[in-house]
C-alpha positions as CSV (number, residue, x, y, z in Angstrom):
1,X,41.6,45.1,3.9
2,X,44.3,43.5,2.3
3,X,43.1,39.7,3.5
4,X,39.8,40.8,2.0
5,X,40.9,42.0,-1.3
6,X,42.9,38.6,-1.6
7,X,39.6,36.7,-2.3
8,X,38.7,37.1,-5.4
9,X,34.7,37.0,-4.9
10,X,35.1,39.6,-2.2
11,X,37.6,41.6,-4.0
12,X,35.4,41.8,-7.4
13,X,32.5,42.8,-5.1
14,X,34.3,45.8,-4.2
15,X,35.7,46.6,-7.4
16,X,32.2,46.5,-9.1
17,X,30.0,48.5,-6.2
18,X,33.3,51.3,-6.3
19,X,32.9,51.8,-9.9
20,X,29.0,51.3,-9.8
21,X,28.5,53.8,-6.8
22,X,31.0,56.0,-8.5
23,X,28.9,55.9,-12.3
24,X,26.0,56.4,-10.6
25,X,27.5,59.7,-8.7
26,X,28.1,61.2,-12.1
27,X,24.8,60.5,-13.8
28,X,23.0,64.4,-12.8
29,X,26.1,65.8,-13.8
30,X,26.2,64.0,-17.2
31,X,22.2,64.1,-17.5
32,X,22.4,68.3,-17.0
33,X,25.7,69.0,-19.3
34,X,26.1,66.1,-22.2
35,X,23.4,66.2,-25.0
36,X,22.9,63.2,-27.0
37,X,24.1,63.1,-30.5
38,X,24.7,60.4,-33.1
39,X,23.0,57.5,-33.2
40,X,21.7,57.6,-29.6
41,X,18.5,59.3,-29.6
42,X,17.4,56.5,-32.2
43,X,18.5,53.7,-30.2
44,X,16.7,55.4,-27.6
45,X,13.3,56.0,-29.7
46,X,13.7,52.1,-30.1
47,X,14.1,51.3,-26.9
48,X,10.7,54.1,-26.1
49,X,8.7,52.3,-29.1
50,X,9.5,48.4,-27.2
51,X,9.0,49.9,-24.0
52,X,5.5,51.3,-25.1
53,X,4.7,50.2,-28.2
54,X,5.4,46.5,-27.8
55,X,7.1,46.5,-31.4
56,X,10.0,48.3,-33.3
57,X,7.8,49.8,-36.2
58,X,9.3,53.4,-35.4
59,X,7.0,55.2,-38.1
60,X,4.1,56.7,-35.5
61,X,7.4,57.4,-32.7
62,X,9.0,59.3,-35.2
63,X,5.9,61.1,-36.9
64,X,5.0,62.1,-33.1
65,X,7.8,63.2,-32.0
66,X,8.3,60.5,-28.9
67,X,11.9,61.7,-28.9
68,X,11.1,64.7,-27.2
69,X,11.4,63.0,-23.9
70,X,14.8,62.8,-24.3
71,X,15.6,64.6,-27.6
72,X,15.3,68.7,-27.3
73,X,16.7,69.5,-30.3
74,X,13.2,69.3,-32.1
75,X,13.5,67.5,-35.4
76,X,14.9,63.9,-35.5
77,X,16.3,62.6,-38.8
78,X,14.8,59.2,-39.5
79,X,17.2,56.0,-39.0
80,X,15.0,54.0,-40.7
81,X,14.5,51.0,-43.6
82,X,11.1,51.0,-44.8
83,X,9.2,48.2,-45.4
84,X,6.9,46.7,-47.9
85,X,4.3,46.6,-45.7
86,X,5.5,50.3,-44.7
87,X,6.9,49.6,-40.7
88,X,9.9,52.0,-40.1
89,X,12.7,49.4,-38.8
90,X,15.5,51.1,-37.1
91,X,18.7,51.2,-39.8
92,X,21.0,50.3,-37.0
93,X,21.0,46.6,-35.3
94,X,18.5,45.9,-32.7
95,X,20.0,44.3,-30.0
96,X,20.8,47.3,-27.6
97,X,17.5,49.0,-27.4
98,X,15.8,45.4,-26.7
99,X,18.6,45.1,-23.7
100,X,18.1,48.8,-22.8
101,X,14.1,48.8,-23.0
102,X,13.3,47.2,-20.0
103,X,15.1,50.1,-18.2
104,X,13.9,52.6,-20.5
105,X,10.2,51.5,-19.2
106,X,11.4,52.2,-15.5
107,X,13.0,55.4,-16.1
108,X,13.3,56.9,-19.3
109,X,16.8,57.9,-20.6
110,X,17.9,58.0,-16.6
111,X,17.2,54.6,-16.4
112,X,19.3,54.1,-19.1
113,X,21.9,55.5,-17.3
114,X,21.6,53.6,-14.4
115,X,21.6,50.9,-15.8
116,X,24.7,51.6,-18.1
117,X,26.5,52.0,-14.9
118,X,25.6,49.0,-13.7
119,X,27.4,47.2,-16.6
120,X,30.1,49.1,-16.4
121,X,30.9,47.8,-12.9
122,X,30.5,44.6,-13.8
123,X,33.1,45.3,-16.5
124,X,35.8,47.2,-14.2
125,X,35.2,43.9,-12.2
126,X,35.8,41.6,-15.3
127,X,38.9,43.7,-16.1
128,X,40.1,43.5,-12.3
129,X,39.9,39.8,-12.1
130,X,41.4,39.2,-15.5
131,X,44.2,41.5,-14.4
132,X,44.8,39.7,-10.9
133,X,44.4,36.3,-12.4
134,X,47.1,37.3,-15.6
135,X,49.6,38.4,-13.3
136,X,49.1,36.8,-9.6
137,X,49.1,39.5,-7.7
138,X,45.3,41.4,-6.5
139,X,47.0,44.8,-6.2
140,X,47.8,44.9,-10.3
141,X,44.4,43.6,-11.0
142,X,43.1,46.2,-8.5
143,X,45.5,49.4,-10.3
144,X,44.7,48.0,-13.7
145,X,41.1,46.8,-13.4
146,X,40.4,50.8,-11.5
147,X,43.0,52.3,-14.2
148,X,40.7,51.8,-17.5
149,X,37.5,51.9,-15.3
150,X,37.9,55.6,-14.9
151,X,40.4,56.7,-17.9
152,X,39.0,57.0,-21.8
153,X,37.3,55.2,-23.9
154,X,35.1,53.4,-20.7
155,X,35.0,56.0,-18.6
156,X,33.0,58.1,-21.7
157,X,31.3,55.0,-23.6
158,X,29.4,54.1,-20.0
159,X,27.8,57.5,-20.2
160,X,26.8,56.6,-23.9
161,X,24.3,54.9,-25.6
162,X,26.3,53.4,-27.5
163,X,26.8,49.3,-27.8
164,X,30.7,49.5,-27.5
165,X,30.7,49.3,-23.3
166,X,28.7,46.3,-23.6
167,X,30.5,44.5,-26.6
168,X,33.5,45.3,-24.6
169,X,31.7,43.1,-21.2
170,X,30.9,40.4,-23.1
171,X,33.8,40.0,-25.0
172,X,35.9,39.9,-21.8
173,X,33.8,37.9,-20.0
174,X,33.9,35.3,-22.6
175,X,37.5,35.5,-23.3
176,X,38.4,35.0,-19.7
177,X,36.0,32.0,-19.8
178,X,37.1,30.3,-23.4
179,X,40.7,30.6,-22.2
180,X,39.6,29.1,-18.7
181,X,41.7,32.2,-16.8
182,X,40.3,31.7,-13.0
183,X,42.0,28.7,-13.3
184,X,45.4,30.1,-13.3
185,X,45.7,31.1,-10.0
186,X,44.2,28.3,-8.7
187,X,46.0,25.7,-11.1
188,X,48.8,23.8,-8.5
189,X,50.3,22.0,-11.8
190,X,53.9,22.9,-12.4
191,X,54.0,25.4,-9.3
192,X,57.5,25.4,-7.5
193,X,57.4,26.5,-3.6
194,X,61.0,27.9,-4.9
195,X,59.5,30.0,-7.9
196,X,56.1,31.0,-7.8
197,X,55.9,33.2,-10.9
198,X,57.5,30.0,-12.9
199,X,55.0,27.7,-11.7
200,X,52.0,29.8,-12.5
201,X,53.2,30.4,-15.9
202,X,53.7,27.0,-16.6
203,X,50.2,26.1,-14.8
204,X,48.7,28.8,-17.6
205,X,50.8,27.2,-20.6
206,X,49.3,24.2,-19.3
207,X,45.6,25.0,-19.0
208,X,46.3,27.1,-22.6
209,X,47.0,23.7,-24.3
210,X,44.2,22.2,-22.8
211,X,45.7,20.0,-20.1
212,X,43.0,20.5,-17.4
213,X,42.6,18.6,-14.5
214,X,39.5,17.6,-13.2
215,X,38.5,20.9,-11.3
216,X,39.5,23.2,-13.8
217,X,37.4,21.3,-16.3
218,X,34.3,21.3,-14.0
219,X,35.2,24.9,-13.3
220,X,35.1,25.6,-16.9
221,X,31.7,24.5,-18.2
222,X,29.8,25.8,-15.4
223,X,29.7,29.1,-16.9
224,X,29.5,27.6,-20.4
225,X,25.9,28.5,-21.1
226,X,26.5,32.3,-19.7
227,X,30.1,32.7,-21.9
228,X,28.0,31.3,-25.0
229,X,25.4,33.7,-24.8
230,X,27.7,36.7,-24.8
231,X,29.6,35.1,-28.0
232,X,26.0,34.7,-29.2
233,X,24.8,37.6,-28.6
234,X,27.9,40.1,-30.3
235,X,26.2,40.6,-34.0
236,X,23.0,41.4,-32.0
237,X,24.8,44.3,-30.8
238,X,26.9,45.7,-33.9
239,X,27.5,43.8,-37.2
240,X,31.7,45.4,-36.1
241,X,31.6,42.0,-33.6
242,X,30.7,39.5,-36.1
243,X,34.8,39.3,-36.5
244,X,35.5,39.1,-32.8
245,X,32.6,36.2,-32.8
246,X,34.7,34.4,-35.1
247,X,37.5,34.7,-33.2
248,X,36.1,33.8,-30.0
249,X,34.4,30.6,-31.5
250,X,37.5,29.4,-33.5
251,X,39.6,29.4,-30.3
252,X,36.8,27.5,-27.9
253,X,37.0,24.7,-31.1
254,X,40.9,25.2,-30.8
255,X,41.2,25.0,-27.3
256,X,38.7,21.7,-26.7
257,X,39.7,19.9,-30.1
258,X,40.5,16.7,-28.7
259,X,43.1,15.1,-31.5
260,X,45.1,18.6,-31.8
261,X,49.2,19.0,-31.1
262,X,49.8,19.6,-27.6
């Protein structure tokens, strides 16, 4: 098991179908006993209107009470901006119920769910490999990656419809990309067969200042066009990443400018 875990596709594999499979266990439990408050039963309603409207004017979901599929409370204050033309556009941003809508269609606020805890897999994964690769070792990528997968905030935002769990995917998975962090374990530069940890902390100060070799370059902008999506698509989610977008984009320009200090 251990030989297994020691590889990082397998080992992510596991990680992500662990965390899926357990998600997914929880989802009756969560269905039957948490009522959706907030802000979620009108990113839902958006998501419903997409799914079955083909557009986001919310004025005849709202007037018809479409949230009753999902919404028992009865009565659903409007989260609205109106118009000129008099379309009811959702007062929160629209990126998560166009991501969520497709699985809305499927299955409703279930769906939802499901597919919630698909992503959040994918995150515990993200959070195990960035672990294993920050420190060198599987087993404290596997304890720290398994850690926040199951302990607050993650472990509540994934039963959420909420944008936060997502944000939080894409923000790692670009981060671990920008800063090129499969390449630290992987890196030989600077490694000493007499001091392990010393050479793969000076092979990260190395790929950190830029000085990639030929592989770790190649390795780098394969996933370019995925890790530039996720930058892209922060505001989408919440107008709260705009910062974090900034950041992100200032440190790719830092990290590739080719005339900066080394």
């Amino acid at each position: 098991m251990s030989r297994l875990l020691a590889k990082p596709i397998l080992a992510a594999t596991f990680v992500f179908f662990l965390s899926w499979l357990i998600y997914a266990q929880m989802i009756p439990f969560v269905m039957h006993t948490w009522k959706i408050t907030g802000d979620e039963p009108h990113y839902l309603l958006a998501a419903h209107s997409l799914a079955y409207d083909g557009d986001l004017d919310l004025k005849n979901n709202y007037l018809d009470g479409d949230h009753k599929y999902f919404y028992p409370l009865g009565f659903l204050d409007p989260h609205i901006k109106e118009q000129p033309g008099g379309a009811w556009l959702l007062s929160h941003d629209i990126g998560l119920p166009i991501l969520i809508a497709p699985a809305y269609a499927l299955g409703g606020r279930l769906g939802v769910m499901h597919f919630f805890a698909l992503l959040g897999g994918c995150l515990a994964a993200q959070m195990y490999l960035l672990g294993w690769e920050a420190s060198g070792k599987w087993w404290a990528g596997l304890l720290g990656g398994l850690s926040l997968a199951f302990s607050a905030p993650l472990s509540l935002y994934v039963f959420q419809v909420y944008p936060e769990m997502i944000g939080g995917l894409l923000c790692l998975f670009a981060a671990r990309h920008i800063l090129n962090t499969p390449e630290w374990l992987n890196s030989s530069s600077g490694r000493s067969p007499t001091s392990p940890d010393a050479g793969r902390s000076q092979a990260r100060s190395a790929l950190l200042r830029g000085d990639k070799t030929s592989d770790s370059t190649t390795s780098y902008w394969l996933p370019a066009p995925l890790h530039v999506g996720a930058v892209a698509a922060l505001p989408w989610l919440s107008g709260r990443y705009t910062p974090i977008q900034i950041f992100l984009i200032a440190l790719t320009v830092w990290k590739h400018w080719p005339d900066r200090p080394r």
